[in-house]
N, C-alpha and C positions, 0 to 999 in steps of 0.2 A: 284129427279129421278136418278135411278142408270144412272153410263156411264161407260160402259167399253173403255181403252185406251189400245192400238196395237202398238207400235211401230213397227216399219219398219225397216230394219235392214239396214241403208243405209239412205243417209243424201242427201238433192239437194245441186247439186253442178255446177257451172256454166263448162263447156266443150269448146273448143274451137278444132275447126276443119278444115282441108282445103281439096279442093277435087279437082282434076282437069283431065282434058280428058287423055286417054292412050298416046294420039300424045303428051301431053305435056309434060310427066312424064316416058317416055320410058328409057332416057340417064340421069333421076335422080334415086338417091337415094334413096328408097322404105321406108314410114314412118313406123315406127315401130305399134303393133298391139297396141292396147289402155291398153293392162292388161300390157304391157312393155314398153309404152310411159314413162318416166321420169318427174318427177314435182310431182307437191301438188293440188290435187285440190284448187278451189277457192268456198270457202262455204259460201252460201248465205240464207241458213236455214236450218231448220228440216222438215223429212216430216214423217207422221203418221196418223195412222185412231182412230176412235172411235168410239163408235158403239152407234148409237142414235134409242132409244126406242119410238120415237114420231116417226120418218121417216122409223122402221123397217129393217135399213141398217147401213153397215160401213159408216160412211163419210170419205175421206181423206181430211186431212187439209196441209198446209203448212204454216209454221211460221219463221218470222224473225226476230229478237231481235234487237235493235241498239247500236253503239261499245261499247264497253268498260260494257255491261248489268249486266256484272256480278261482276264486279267493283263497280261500283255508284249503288247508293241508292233508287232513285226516280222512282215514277211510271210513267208510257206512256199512251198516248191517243191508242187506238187499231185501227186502220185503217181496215176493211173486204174488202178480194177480192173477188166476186164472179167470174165464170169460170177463177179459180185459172190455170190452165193450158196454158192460154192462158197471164193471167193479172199480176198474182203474179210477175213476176219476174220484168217487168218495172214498174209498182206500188213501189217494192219496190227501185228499181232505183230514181226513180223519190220524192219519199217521202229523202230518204238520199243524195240528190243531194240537194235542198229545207232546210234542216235541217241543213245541212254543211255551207250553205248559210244565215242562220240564218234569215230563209223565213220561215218556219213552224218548230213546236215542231218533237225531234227526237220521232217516233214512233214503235208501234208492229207492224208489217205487219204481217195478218192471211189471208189465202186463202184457202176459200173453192172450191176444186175440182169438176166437175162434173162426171168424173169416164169414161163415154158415152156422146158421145157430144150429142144427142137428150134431156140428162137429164136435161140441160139448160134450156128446155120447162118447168119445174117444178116449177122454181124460178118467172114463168111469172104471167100472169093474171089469177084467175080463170075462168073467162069468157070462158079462151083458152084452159084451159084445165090445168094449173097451181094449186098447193097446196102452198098459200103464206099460208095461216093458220097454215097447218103443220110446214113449214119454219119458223114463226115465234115463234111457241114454241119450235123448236130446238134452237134456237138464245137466246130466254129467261131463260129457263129449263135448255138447257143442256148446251150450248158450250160458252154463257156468262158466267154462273159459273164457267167452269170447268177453264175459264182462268183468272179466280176469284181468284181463288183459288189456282194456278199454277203458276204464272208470275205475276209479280207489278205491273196492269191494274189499269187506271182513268177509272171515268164513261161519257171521252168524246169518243164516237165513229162515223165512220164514214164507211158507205156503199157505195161500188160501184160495178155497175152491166153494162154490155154491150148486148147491141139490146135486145133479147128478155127476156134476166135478169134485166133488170131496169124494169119490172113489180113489182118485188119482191116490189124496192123501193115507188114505188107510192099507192103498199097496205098499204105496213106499215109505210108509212107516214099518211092516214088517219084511219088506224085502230090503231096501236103503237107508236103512234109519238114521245114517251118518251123513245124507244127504240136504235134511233139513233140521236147525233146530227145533224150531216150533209149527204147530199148525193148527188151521183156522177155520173148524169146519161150518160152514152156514150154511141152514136148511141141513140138515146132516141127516142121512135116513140110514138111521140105525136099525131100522126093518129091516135092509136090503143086506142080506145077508153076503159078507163076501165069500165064504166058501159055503158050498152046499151042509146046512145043519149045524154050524158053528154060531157062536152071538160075536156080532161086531166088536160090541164095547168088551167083551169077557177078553178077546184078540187082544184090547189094546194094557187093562189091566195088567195081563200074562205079562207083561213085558217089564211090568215095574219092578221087580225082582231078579230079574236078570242083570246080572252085576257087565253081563258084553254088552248089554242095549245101549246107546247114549245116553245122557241125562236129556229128557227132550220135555215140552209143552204140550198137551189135545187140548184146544176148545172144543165143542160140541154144541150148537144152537140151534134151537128148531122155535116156530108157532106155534103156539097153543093152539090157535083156530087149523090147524094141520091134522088134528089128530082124530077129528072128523072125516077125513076124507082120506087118508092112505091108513090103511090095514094094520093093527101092531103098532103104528107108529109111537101112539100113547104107552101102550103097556112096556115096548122096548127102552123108553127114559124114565119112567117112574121105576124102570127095574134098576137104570143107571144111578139115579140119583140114589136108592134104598143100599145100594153098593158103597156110594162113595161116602156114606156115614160112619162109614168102617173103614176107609180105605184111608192109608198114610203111605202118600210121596214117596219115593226113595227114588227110582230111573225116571217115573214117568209123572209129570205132573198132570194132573185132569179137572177142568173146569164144564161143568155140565149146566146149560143155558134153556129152558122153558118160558118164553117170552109171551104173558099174556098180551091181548090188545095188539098181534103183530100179527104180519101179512107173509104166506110163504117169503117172496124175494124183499119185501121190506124191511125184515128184519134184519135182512146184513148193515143195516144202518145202526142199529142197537148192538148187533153184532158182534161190528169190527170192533167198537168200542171198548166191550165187554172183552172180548177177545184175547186184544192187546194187555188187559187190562188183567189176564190172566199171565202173559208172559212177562208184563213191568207192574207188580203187584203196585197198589197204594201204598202198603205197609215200608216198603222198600224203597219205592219211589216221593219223597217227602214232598209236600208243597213247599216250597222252597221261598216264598213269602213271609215276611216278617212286622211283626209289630212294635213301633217305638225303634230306637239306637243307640248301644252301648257303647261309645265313644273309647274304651278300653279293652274292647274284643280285635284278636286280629281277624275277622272275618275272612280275607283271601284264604287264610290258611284252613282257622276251622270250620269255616262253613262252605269254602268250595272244595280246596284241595283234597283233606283228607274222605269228604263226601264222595265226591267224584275216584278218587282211588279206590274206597271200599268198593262203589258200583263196578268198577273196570274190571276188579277181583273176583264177582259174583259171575260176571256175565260172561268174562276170557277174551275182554278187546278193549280197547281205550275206549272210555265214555266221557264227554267233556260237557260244563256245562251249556247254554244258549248264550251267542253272542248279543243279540237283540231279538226282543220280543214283545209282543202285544200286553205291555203292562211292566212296570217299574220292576215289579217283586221276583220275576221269573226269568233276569237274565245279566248276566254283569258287566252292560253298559247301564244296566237299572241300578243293579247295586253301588256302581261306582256316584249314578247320580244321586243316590240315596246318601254316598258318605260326603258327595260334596256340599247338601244341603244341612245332615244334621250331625254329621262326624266329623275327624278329621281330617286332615290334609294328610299327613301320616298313610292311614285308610286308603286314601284315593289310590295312592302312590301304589300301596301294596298293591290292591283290586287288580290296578292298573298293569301292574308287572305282572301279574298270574296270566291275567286276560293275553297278554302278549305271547307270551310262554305256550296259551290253546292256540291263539289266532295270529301268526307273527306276518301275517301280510293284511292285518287291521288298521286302516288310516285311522278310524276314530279313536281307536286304542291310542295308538301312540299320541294324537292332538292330543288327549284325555290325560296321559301322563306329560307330556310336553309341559299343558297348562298347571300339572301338579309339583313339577320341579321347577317352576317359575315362582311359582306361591312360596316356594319351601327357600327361595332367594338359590337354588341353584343353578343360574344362567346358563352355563356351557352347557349341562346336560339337556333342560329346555331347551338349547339351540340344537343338538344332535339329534334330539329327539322331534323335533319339530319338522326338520330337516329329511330323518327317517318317511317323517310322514308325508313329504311333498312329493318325495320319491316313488312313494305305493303309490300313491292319487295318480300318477303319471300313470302308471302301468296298469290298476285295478281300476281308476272310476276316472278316469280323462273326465266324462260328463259333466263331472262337478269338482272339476280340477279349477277353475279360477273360484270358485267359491272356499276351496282347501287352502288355493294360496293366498286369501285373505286372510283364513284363522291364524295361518302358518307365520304373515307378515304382523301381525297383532301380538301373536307370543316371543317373536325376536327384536320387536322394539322396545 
C-alpha cells in the first residue's frame, strides 16, 4: 500500500523555560526573546507525518533513534507511543534511562500523535465508538513497513497506550496477537468492558493456555486515588490481582499495577517503569556492576559474551551490551577502564576485541585496543589499529577528528 511521507520542516526539541510574576522580575534583567535566546537545542527526535490510506488522513509520528544509531550496526526492538503528545517524550526518557542501566535493550521510540485530543477515542474499543480495525491495518500495512524499510527494526515490538487508548491494546491482543510482543497498559479500565458481559482481564488470562497465542507480555496500571471516581474500577483489580495468586505464565505473562499516592495520567511515570520492568524482569536483567577485580577472570567472555548470548536466546534478537554509559559499571568502555586501572593489559585487550565485534565502527574502541597492543610491545598491530581508528573519526565524528588524530599520533610514536 502506497504511503506518502511529509517531513516537517522542524525537528522536537526539548525547550527549557522559566516564568515568573511581574513583582518578581521588575529590578531583573529581561530574558531575551526565544528566536535570540543563545544555545543549541537539545534534540530528542524527528517529527513528521505520513499520509495513511487506511485511516484517510496524515498521521504525525515522532521518532527517536538511540545514541550513537548511526554509528553501530545493529537493529532495535520499536517501542509505539500511542497519544504521542502527551507519552513520547517520557517513554523515551524512561526507555534510555533503563538502557544506560543495562535494564532493557536500547530502543526505537515511535509515537504516534493524536493531532485532537478527542481523537484518542479512535484508538479505544469499538463498542465506544473506536476504529481499532482501522488502527490495526495502519500498524501492519503501513507504518510497520514503512519503518521496515527506513530504520534497522526487530520484530520485537511493544505498545503502549493510556486510559482510553489501551483499548487499542486489548483488541489487538485478541484479534493480532502476532502484532505486538508486549503491552503497556496505563490507567487501564478494566471496567470498561470490551465485549458486552465479558471481564477484560478474564479475555486476557483465556489466552494463557492457548498453545496458537504468542508468548506475549500485559502490564495493567491504574491509581489508586481512580477508584473513587469511575464505577467497578476498584472491585475490577482487586478481582485481577486475587486471580493472579493462582495464576502461572505459560503464553501470557501478566503484571497487575495499583499505584498508591498516584494521579490518573501521572502514573504512567511510575508506570512505564514498572512496565518495562515486567517485559525485562530484574531477575534476568542483572546489574551488571561489580565490586573489587579478579585479575584472573576473562570477563569479555564470561561476563559479557555468554550473558549477552543467553539474553538474545530469551528474547529471539541480538541483545548487546552498552557501549558508554552514565557510570563505569554499566557499560564496556567502563569495563575496559576498569581493567585498565585494576586488571590487566590482557583484560583490556580482550574487552576491547568483544567491544569491536558489537561496535565495529567504534573510534574509542579501537584507540582503546590500539593503546592496549602498544602496552603488550605489539607495535604493527597498535599501528593498524590506531590507523583503523583515524579512519572512523573521518567518517563518524569529523567534529572531533583533530582531537582523534592526536591520540592516534601519541600511539604510533
Amino acid at each position: 500500500m502506497k504511503l506518502l511521507i511529509k517531513f516537517l520542516p522542524f525537528i522536537t526539541s526539548l525547550i527549557f523555560e522559566s516564568s515568573c510574576t511581574h513583582a518578581q522580575t521588575e529590578n531583573l534583567p529581561q530574558a531575551p526573546h526565544a528566536e535570540n535566546a543563545k544555545g543549541e537545542p537539545i534534540i530528542i527526535g524527528n517529527k513528521f507525518e505520513i499520509y495513511s490510506e487506511v485511516l484517510g488522513e496524515e498521521k504525525e509520528l515522532y521518532i527517536s533513534l538511540p545514541p550513537k544509531y548511526n554509528e553501530h550496526v545493529q537493529s532495535y526492538p520499536i517501542v509505539f507511543s500511542l497519544e504521542a503528545e502527551y507519552l513520547f517524550e517520557v517513554t523515551n526518557t524512561v526507555t534510555q534511562y533503563m538502557a544506560s542501566r543495562s535494564k532493557m535493550p536500547e530502543s526505537i521510540v515511535v509515537g504516534i500523535a493524536n493531532g485532537e485530543f478527542d481523537k484518542r477515542h479512535e484508538a479505544g474499543y469499538k463498542r465506544w465508538g473506536g476504529k481499532p480495525e482501522e488502527y490495526i491495518r495502519f500498524f501492519r500495512h503501513e507504518l510497520i513497513p514503512y519503518l521496515e524499510q527506513n530504520y534497522r527494526v526487530n520484530s520485537h515490538r511493544t505498545i503502549i497506550g493510556l486510559s482510553p487508548s489501551t483499548g487499542f491494546l486489548f483488541e489487538v491482543f485478541h484479534s493480532q496477537p502476532d502484532l505486538f510482543h508486549s503491552y503497556l497498559a496505563l490507567s487501564a479500565h478494566l471496567e470498561w468492558d470490551r465485549v458486552t458481559g465479558s471481564s477484560l482481564f478474564d479475555e486476557v488470562i483465556s489466552k494463557n493456555n492457548d498453545p496458537n497465542h504468542p508468548k506475549t507480555v500485559f502490564y495493567m496500571g491504574r491509581a489508586a486515588s481512580d477508584f473513587s471516581t469511575f464505577v467497578h474500577s476498584e472491585e475490577k483489580f482487586d478481582d485481577a490481582l486475587l486471580k493472579l495468586k493462582n495464576y502461572t505464565p505459560d503464553r501470557v505473562r501478566i503484571k497487575v499495577d495499583v499505584m498508591d499516592n498516584e494521579e490518573h495520567y501521572l502514573m504512567s511515570l511510575a508506570g512505564l517503569r514498572s512496565g518495562f520492568e515486567a517485559i525485562y524482569p530484574d531477575d534476568v536483567w542483572r546489574n551488571p556492576g561489580w565490586a573489587g577485580w579478579d585479575k584472573t577472570i576473562d570477563y569479555a567472555h564470561e561476563h559479557f559474551k555468554t550473558y549477552y548470548d543467553k539474553l538474545s536466546s530469551i528474547y529471539g534478537f541480538d541483545i548487546y551490551p552498552v557501549e558508554n554509559a552514565h557510570g563505569y559499571g554499566f557499560s564496556l568502555t567502563g569495563k575496559i577502564h576498569g581493567a585498565e586501572k585494576f586488571g590487566t593489559n590482557q583484560q583490556v585487550i580482550q574487552l576491547a576485541k568483544l567491544g569491536i565485534s558489537y561496535f565495529p565502527n567504534s573510534v574509542q574502541l579501537h584507540l582503546r585496543l590500539a593503546e592496549a597492543y602498544k602496552e603488550d610491545g605489539n607495535i604493527p598491530l597498535a599501528i593498524e589499529t590506531s590507523q583503523k581508528a583515524r579512519k572512523l573519526a573521518k567518517e563518524f565524528k569529523p567534529e572531533d577528528l583533530q582531537a582523534f588524530n592526536k591520540k592516534v599520533e601519541e600511539i604510533e610514536n
